[in-house]
DRENGU-640634 format. One line per 3 residues: number of its first residue (from 1); their letters; for each residue x negated, y negated, z of N, C-alpha, C, CB. Coordinates in Angstrom, 2 decimals, decimal comma. Glycine has a CB too. Layout:
<recs>
NUM) a) X Y Z X Y Z X Y Z X Y Z | ...
</recs>
This chain:
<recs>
1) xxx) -0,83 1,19 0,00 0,00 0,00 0,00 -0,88 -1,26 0,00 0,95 0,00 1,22 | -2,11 -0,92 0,58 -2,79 -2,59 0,94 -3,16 -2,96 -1,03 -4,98 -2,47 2,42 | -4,00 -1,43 -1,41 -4,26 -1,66 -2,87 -2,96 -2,46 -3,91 -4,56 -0,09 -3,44
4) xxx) -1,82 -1,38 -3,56 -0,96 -2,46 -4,73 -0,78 -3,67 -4,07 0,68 -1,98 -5,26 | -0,82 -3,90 -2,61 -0,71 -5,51 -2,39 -1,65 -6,65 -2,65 -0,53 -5,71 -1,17 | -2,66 -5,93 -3,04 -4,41 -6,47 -3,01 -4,09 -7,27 -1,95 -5,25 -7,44 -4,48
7) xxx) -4,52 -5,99 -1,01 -5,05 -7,14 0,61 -6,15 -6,21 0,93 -3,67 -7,36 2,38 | -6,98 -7,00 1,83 -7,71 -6,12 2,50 -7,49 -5,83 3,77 -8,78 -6,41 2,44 | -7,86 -4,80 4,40 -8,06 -4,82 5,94 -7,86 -5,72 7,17 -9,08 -4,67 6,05
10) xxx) -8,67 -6,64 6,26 -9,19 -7,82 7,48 -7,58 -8,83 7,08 -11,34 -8,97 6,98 | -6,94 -9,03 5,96 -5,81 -9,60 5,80 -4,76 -9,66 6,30 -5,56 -9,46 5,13 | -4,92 -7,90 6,02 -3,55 -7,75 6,84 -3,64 -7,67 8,35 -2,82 -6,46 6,43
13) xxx) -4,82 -7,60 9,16 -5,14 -8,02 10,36 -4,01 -9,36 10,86 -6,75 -8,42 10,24 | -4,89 -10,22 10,51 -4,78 -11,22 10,59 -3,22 -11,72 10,38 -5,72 -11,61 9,86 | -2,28 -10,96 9,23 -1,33 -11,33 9,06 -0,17 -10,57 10,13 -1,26 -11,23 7,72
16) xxx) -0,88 -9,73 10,64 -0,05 -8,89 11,38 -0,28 -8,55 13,25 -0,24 -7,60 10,51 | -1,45 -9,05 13,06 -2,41 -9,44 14,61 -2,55 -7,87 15,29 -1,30 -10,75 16,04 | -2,39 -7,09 14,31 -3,18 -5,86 14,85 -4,79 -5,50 14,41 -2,32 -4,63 14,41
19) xxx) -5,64 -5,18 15,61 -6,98 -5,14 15,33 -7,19 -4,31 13,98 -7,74 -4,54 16,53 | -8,23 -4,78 13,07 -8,93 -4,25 11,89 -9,41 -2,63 12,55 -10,39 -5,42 11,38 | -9,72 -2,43 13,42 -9,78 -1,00 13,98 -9,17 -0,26 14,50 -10,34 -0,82 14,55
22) xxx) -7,88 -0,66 14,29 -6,35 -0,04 14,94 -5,61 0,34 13,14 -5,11 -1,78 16,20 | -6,11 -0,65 12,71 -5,55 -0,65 10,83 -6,31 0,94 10,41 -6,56 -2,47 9,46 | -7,71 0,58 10,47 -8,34 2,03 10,09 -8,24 3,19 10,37 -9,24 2,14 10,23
25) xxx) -7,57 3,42 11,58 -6,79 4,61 12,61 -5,80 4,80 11,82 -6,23 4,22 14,23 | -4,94 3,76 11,44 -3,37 4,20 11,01 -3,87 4,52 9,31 -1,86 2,59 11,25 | -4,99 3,64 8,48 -5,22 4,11 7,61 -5,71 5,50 6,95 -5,62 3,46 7,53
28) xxx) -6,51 5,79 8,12 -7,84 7,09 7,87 -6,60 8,13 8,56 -9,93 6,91 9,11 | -5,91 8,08 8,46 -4,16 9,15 9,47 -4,79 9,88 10,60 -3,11 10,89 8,31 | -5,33 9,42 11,20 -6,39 9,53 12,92 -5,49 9,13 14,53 -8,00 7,90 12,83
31) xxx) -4,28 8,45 13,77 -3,61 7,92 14,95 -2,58 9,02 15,19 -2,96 6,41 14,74 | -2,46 9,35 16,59 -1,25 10,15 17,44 -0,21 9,59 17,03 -1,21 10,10 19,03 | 0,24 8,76 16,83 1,46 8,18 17,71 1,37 6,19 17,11 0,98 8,54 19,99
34) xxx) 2,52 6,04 16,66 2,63 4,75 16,07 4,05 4,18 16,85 2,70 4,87 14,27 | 3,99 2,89 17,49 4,42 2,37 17,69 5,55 1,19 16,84 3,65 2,38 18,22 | 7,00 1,67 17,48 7,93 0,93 16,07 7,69 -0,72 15,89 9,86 1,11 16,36
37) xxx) 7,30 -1,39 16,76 6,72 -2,62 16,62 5,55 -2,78 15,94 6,56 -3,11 17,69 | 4,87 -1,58 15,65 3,25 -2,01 14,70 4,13 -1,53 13,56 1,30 -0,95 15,02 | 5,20 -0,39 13,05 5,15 0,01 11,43 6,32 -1,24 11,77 5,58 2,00 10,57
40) xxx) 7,15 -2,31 12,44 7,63 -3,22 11,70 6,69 -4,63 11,14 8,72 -3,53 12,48 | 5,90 -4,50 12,02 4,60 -5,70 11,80 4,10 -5,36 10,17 2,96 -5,39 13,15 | 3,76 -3,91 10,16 2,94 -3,35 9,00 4,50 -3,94 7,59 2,50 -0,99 9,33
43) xxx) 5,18 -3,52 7,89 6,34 -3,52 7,17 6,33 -4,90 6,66 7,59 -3,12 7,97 | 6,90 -5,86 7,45 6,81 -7,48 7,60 5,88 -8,23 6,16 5,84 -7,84 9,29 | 4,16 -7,94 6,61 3,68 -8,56 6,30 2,98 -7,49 5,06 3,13 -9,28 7,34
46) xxx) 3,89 -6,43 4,59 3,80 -5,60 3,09 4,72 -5,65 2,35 3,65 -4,25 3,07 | 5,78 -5,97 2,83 7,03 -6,63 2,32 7,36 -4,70 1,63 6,73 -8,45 0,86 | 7,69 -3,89 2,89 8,26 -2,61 2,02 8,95 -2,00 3,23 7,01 -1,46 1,19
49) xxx) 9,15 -0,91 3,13 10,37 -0,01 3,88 9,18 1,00 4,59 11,78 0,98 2,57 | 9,73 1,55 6,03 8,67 2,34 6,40 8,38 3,61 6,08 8,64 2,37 7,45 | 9,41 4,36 5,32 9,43 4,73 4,09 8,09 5,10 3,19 10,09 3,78 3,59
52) xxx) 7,62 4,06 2,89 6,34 3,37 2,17 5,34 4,43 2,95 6,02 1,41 2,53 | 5,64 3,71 3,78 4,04 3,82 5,11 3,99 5,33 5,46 4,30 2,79 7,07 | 4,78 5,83 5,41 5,14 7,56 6,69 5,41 8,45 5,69 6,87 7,65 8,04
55) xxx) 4,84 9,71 5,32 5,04 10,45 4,68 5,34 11,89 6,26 3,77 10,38 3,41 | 6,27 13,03 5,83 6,31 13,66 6,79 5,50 14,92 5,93 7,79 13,76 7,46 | 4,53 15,41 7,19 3,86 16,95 6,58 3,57 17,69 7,96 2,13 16,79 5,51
58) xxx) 3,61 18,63 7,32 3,27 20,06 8,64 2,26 20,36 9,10 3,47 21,38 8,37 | 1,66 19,13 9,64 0,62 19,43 9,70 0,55 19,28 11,37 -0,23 18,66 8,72 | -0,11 20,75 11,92 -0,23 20,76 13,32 -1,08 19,73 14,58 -0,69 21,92 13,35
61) xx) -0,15 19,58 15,35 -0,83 18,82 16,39 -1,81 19,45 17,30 0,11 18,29 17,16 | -2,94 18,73 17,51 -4,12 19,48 18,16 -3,85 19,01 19,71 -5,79 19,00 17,48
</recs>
C-alpha cells in the first residue's frame, strides 16, 4: 500500500504518529497483535479500507 501511495516509511510516520519502527513490525508481518486505533490511523492517512491492510492466513501462532 505505501508503494501504490508512493510514501515512505518515514511519511507515513509522521502522518500517522506511529513510530517508523512500529511501521516495520506491522510491515515485515512480525507484529502479534494490532491495535484498532493504529489499522484506523494506517487507514486514515492511506485513504483505504482495512481490508487493504489484513489479509487472513493459517498461519500458526508461536
Amino acid at each position: 500500500m505505501l508503494a501504490r501511495r508512493r510514501l515512505s516509511i518515514v511519511e507515513l510516520s509522521d502522518r500517522t504518529g506511529i513510530s517508523v519502527r512500529d511501521l516495520e513490525i506491522l510491515r515485515d508481518q512480525k507484529a502479534m497483535a494490532l491495535r484498532l486505533k493504529t489499522l484506523d490511523a494506517l487507514c486514515r492517512a492511506l485513504h483505504c479500507e482495512p481490508a487493504d491492510l489484513i489479509a487472513y492466513g493459517e498461519n500458526e501462532v508461536e
